[in-house]
N, C-alpha and C positions, 0 to 999 in steps of 0.2 A: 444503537450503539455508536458513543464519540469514535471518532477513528483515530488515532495517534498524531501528534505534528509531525508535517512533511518539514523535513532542512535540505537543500541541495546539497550542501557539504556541511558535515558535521566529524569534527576532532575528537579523536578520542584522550584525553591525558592533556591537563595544562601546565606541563615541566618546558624546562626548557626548549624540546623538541616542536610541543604540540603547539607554545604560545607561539614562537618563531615560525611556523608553516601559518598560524593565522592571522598573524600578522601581515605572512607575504600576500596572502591573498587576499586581506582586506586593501591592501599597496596596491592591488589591481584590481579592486571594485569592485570584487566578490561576496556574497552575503554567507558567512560563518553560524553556526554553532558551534560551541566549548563547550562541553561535558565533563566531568573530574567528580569522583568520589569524593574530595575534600571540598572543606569550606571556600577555598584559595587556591589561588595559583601555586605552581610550586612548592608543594607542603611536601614532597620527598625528598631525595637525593639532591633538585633542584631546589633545595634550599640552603642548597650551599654556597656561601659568601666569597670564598676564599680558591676560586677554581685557575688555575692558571694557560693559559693558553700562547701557542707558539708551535714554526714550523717544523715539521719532523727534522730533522737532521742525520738522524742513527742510520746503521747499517741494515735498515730493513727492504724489503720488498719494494721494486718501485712506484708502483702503482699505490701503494701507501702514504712515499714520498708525496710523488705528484698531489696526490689529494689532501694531504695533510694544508702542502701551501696554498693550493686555492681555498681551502675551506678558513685557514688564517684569514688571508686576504677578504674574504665575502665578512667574519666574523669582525675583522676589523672595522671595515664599514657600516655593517649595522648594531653597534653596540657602542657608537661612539659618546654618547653622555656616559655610561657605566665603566667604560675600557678603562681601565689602570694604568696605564702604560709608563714599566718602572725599567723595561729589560731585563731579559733574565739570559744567564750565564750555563749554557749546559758543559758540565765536566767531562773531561777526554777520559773514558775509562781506565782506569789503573793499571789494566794489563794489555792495553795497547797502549805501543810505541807511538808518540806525538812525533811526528813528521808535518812541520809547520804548512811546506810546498804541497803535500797529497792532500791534506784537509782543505786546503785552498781550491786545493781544482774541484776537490771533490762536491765543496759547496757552489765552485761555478757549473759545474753538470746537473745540479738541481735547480740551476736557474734562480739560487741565492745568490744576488748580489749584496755589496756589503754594507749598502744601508739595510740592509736583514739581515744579514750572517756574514760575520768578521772573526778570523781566527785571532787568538790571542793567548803569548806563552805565560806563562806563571809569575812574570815579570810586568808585563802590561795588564794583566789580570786584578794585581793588590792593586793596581792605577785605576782602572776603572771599575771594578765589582766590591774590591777590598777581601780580595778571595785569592789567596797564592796559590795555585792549581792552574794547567794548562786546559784550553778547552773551545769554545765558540760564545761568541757574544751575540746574542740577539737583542740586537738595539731595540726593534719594535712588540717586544713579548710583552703580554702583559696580564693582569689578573682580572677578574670579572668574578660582578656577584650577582650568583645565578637566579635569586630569589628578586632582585629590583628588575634584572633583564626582564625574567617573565613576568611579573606586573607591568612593567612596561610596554611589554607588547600587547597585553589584553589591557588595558585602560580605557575606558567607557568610548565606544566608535556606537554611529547610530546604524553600520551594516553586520553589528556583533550581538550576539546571544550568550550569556554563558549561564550555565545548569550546572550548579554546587551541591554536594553531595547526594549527588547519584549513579550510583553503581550499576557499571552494564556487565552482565553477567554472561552474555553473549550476543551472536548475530545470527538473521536468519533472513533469508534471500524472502524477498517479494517482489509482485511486478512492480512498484516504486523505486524498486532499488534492494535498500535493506531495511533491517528492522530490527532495532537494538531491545534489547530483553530484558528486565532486571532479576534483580534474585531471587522475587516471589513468582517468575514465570511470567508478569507484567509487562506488556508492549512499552516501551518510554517513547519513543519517536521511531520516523521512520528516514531515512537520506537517501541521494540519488547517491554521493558518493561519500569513503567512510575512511577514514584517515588516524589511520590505530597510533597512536604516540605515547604509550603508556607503558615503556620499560617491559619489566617484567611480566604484566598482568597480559601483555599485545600476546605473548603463549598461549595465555589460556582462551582468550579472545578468538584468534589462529583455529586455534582446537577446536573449536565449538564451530565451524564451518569445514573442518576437517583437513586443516593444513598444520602439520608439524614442523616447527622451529626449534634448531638448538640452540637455545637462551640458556644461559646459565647466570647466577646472583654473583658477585663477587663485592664479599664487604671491604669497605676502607675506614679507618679513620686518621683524622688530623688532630695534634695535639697545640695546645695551645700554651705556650709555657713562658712563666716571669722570671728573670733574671734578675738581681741585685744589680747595681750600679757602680760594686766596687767586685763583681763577678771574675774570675780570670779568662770567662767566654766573653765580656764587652768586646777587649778589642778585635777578636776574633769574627764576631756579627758580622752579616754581610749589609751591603748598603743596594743590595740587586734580590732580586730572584735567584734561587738556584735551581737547577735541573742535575738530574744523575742519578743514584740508587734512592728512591724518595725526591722529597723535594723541598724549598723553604721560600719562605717570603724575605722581605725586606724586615728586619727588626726594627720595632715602632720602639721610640723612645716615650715613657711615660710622665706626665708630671710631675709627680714623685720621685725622677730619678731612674726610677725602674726601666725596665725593656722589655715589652711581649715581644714572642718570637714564634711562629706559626712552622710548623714541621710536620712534615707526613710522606707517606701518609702508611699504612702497615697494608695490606694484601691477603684479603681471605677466602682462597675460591672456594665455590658450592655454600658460604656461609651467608645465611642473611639475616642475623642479629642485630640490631639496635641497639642494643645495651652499650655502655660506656664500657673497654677491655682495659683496666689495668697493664696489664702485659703489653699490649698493644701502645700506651704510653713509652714504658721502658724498649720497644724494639722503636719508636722514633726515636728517642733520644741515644741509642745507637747510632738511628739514620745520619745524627743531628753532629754526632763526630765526622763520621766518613762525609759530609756533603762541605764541613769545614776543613777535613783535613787535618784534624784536633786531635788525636790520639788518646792523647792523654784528659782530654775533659774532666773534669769531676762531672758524672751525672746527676750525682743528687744537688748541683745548683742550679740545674731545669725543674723549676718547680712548676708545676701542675695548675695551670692557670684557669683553663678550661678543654673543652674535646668539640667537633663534629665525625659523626656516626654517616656517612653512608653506605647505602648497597646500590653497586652498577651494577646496569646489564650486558652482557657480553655474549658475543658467537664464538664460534671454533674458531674461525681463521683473521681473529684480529681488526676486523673491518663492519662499521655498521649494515643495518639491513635497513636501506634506503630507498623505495620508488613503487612503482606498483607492483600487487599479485597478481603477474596476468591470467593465473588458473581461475582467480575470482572477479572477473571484471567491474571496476566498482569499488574496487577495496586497496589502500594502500599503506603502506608502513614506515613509520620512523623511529626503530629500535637498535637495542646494544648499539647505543653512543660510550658505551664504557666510562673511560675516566678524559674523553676528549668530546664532552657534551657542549663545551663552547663554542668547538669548531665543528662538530658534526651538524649541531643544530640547524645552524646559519648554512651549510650548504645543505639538508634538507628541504630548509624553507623557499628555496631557489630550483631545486630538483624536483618537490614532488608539487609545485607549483607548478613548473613547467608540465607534467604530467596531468597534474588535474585537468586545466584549464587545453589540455592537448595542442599544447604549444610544436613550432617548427625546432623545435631547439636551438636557433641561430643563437637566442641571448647565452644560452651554455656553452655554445661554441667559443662566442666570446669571451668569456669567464675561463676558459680553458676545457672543458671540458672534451673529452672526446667518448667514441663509443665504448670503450672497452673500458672505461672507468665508470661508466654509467653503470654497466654490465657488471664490473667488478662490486658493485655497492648493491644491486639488483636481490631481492626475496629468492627467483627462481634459481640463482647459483647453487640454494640448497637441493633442488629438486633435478638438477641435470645427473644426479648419479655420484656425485663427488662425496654427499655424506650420506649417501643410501643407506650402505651398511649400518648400522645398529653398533657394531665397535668401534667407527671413526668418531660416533659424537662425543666418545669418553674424551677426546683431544682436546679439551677447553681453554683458553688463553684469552688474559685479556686484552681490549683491542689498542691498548700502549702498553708498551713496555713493561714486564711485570715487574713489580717492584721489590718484590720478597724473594731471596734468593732460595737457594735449593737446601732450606732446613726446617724445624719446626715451626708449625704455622704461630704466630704471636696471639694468643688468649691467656 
């Protein structure tokens, strides 16, 4: 009897997640396998072109804070051929009071300085975004396409392996380590250590070694829509990014005159449909008022250009599930990166490398890291009792900002 190929580390999922952890480790001279159901990298959710990234700023959690800007910071450096970098404009909420002085300290207590975050009233706004609204300026924000990142980080290395369309159905402990299974009950290989990056499917993955994760789908999509060149939305377009309820790119001018204009994205939790939502167009071009402050738009002069369909992964409490299971010695995770897979990614590839490779941590020390945000990103937060109960996991939330307010869902 052949016995299966041994891999020291083998990845499971090659999205953005899993290509960025093999990357890091091939940066430290590690010999990889990449495993993926599909023919390609990033044939899911990471095939999304158009993802925008930038440091938290809202009124969340600070341990969110904290991690949002180093995981900026880490994505910024390693996605610099692909990085966009256009700025983007997040809007002061409509029902908060703009107090120019509080928003200033507030970004100097997160340790934004103003080459990252600069306050700006509705006045200096049309000056630099071309957006009359008060809000923050993030000079260094910028967009990334998720589908070139992760080809780029698997591009042909001689300490790389990658296995296309092959489905691991589960795992199962050996003295080698482990031993991944396919769907016909089939050994595929075997690895010392196993590094699940596979969104959604890292659940059922989990399951089949007998650890339960509250993963839940949450669909999005972005619309993609042309404008006429004699539109009464031109002068309106923004010349930035926006951030706020939804979000928008930079309006490309076309050579025809025309204008794509990229808007999104709508918010479907528990749904994981692919299909194109009609409806789901008409609540961006809702988004696509409130983000300009348009009121009165005509929406039928967003015409329907094109769409992207994804499904994120998400936890209950808003934060990816990042590092090892230490119930399962051997086994480590990089899921519900949600709709912040550019920046979870890139501090993944840095965390569960340092872990793999059972690092002193001093390099995360330097990067900022400290213990309790280690902790706070950690598989076992689920397991200390916090979502034991069977009714707490109904509490599902994505892990930014949700974007659909509190009415019917857009289908």
């Amino acid at each position: 009897m052949t016995l299966p190929q041994h891999h020291e580390i083998v990845v499971i999922g090659a999205g953005i997640a899993g290509s960025s952890i093999a990357s890091e480790l091939l940066e430290c001279g590690q010999t990889v396998c990449v495993i993926d159901s599909a023919l390609h990298p990033a044939s899911a959710c990471s095939s999304h072109a158009y993802a925008i990234a930038h440091p938290h700023v809202g009124r969340g959690a600070l341990r969110l804070l904290r991690l949002t800007r180093i995981a900026f910071l880490l994505a910024e450096a390693r996605w610099g051929k692909t990085w966009n970098r256009h700025g983007i404009f997040q809007l002061n909420k409509k029902d908060k009071v703009f107090n120019r002085d509080d928003v200033a300290n507030y970004l100097q207590s997160l340790d934004l300085n103003q080459g990252m975050a600069q306050v700006l009233d509705a006045d200096e706004a049309i000056q630099a975004c071309g957006v009359s609204q008060d809000g923050i300026w993030l000079s260094r924000g910028a967009s990334l396409n998720l589908f070139e990142a992760a080809n780029d980080a698997l591009a042909p290395h001689p300490k790389l392996t990658c296995c296309w369309n092959t489905s691991v159905a589960r795992l199962e402990k050996v003295n080698t380590g482990w031993q991944l299974i396919d769907p016909q009950d089939k050994p595929i290989m075997t690895a010392g250590k196993v590094i699940i990056a596979a969104a959604l499917e890292t659940k059922k993955l989990a399951a089949s070694i007998d650890v339960r994760l509250p993963l839940r789908p949450v669909r999005g999509q972005l619309s993609i829509f042309s404008i006429d060149e004699h539109s009464s939305w031109v002068p309106k377009l923004p010349r930035t990014a926006i951030s706020g309820d939804g979000y928008c790119l930079p309006a490309n001018k076309l050579p025809d005159g025309s204008y794509q204009w990229i808007v999104g994205s709508s918010f479907d939790e528990g749904e994981s449909d692919l299909e194109d939502w009609n409806a789901s167009d008409d609540f961006n071009r809702e988004q696509a008022r409130g983000l300009l402050n348009y009121e009165h738009g005509e929406l039928s002069q967003l015409q329907k250009l094109g769409s992207f369909v994804g499904v994120r992964c998400v936890a209950g409490d808003r934060l990816p599930i990042i590092g090892a299971l230490t119930q399962r010695p051997g086994i480590f995770l990089a899921t519900a990166l949600g709709s912040r897979g550019a920046l979870w990614s890139a501090l993944a590839a840095k965390l569960i490398t340092a872990q793999v490779l059972e690092d002193d941590f001093s390099l995360l020390a330097r990067l900022g890291f400290a213990a309790d945000l280690v902790a706070a990103l950690a598989p076992a937060r689920f397991f200390a009792g916090a979502l034991a109960a069977a009714p707490a996991l109904g509490a599902f939330a994505s892990n930014s900002k949700p974007i659909l307010p509190s009415a019917p869902k857009a289908r």
